[in-house]
C-alpha positions as CSV (number, residue, x, y, z in Angstrom):
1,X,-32.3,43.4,-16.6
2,X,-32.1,43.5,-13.0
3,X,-28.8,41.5,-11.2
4,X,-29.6,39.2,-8.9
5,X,-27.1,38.3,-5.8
6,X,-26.9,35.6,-4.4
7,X,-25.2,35.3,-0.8
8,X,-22.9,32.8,-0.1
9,X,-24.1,29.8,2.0
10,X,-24.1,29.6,5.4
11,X,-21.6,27.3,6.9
12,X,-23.3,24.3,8.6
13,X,-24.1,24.2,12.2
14,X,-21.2,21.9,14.4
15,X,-23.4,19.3,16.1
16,X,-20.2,17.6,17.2
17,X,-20.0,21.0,19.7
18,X,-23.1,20.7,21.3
19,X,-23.4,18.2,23.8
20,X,-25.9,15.6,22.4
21,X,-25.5,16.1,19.5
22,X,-26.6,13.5,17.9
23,X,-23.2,11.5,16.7
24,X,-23.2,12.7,13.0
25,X,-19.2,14.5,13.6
26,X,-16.8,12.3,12.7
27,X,-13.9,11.5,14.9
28,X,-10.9,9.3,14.4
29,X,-10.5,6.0,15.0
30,X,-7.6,4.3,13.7
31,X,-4.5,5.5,12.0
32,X,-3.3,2.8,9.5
33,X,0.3,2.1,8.2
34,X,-1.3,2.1,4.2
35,X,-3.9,1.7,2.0
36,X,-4.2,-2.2,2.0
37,X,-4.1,-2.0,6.2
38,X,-6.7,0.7,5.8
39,X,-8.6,-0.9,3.2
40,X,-8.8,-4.4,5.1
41,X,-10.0,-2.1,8.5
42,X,-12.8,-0.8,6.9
43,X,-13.9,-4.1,5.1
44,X,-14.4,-4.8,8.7
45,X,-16.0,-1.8,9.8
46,X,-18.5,-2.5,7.1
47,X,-19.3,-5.8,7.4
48,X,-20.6,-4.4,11.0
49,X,-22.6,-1.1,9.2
50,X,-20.0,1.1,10.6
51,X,-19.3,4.5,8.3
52,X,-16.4,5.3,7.5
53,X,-14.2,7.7,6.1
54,X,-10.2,8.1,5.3
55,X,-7.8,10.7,4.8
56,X,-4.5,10.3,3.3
57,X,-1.6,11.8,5.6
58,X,0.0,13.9,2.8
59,X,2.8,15.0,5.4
60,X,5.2,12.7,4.1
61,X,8.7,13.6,2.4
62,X,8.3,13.2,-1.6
63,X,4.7,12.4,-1.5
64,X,4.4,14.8,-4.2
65,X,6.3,11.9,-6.1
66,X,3.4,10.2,-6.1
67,X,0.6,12.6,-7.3
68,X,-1.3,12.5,-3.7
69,X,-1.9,8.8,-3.6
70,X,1.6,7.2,-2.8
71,X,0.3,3.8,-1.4
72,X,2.8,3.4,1.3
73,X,1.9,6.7,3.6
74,X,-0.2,6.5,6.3
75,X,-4.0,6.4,6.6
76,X,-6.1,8.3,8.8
77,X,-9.5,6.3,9.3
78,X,-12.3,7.9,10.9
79,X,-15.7,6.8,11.7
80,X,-18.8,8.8,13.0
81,X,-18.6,9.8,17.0
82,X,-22.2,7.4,17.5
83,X,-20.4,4.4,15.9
84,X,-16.9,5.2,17.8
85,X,-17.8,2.7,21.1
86,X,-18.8,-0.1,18.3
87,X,-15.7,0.6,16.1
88,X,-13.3,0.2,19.3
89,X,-15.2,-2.7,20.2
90,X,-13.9,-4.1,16.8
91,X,-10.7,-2.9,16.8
92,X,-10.4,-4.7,20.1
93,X,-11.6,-8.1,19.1
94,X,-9.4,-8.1,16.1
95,X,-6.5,-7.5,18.4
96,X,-7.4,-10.4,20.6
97,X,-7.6,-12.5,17.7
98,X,-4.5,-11.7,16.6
99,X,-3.2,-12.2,20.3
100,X,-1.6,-15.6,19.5
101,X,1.4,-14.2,17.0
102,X,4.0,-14.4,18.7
103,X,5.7,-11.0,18.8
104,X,9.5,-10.1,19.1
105,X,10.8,-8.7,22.3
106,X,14.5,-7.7,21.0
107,X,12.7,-4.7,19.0
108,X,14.3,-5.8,16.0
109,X,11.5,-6.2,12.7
110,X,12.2,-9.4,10.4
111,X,14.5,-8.9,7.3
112,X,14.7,-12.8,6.0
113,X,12.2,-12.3,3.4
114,X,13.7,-9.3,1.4
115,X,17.4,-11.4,1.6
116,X,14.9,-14.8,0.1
117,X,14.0,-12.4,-2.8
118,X,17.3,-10.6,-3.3
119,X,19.0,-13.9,-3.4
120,X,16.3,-15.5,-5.7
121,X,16.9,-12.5,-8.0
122,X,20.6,-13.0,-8.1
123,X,20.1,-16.6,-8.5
124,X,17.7,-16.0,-11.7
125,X,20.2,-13.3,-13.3
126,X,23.7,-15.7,-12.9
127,X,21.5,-18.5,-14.4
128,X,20.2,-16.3,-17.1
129,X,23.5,-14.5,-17.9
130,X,25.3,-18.1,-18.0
131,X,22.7,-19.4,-20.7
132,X,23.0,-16.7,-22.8
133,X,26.7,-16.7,-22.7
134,X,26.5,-20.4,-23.0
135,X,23.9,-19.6,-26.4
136,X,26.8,-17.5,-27.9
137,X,29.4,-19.9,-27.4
138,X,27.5,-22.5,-29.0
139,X,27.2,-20.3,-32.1
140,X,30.8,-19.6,-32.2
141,X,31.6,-23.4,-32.4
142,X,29.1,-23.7,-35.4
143,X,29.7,-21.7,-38.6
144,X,26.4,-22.1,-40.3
145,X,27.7,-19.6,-43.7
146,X,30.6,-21.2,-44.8
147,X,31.7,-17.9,-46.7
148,X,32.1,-15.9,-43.7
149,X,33.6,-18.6,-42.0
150,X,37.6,-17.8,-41.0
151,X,38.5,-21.8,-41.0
152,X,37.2,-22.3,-44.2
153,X,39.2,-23.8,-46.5
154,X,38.9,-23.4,-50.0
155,X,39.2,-27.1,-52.3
């Protein structure tokens, strides 16, 4: 029986090095705060036939926690180097459209929402911890076994 060898492929030529290449490297484009920014940015690159491709920044503290795919870390997007002028184009019209928020100048992000939802929280929990303390009071007045009963009084 006679052993065959096989040698180990070749890697692939780097068009991307070669000037004229032809556009096929990819290059990136965009790097998005998360998945959902990510995901919604290349809903957009597609609806315009633009390929894309994203890699997970696993550079973060604890993203081991996560297995690899903690939601919250950022997003690399890239797109080939042919489609890039196309792909900026977009990025740039999505920026004008979204032009007319107004932005803060004091450098300070918004914080009312979390307070709305911790105070709704608290809200819910006092309401719920009064009815069930209100529940066992209500019992207490009530002896429904009149054996077990302290008050009761024997005829």
């Amino acid at each position: 029986m006679t052993e065959v060898r096989l040698d180990p492929p070749s890697s692939p030529p780097t068009v991307g090095d070669e000037p004229n290449g032809g556009g096929r490297d990819w290059v990136e484009l965009f790097r998005a705060a998360n998945d959902i920014e990510a995901a919604l940015l290349i809903g957009k690159l597609a609806d315009r036939a633009i390929e894309t491709r994203t890699v997970k920044d696993r550079s973060q503290p604890n993203s081991w926690l996560y297995g690899g795919s903690n939601p919250w870390a950022p997003v690399l997007v890239y797109v080939r180097r042919l489609q890039l002028i196309d792909a900026r184009i977009l990025l740039a019209e999505i920026s004008l459209a979204n032009d007319d928020v107004p932005a803060r100048t004091d450098g300070r992000t918004r914080r009312r929402v979390p307070r709305v939802w911790w105070a709704t929280a608290l809200a819910l929990g006092l309401a719920l911890s009064a009815l069930a303390l209100l529940q066992i009071a209500e019992q207490e007045r009530f002896c429904q076994l009149p054996v077990l009963c302290e008050d009761s009084r024997a005829p």
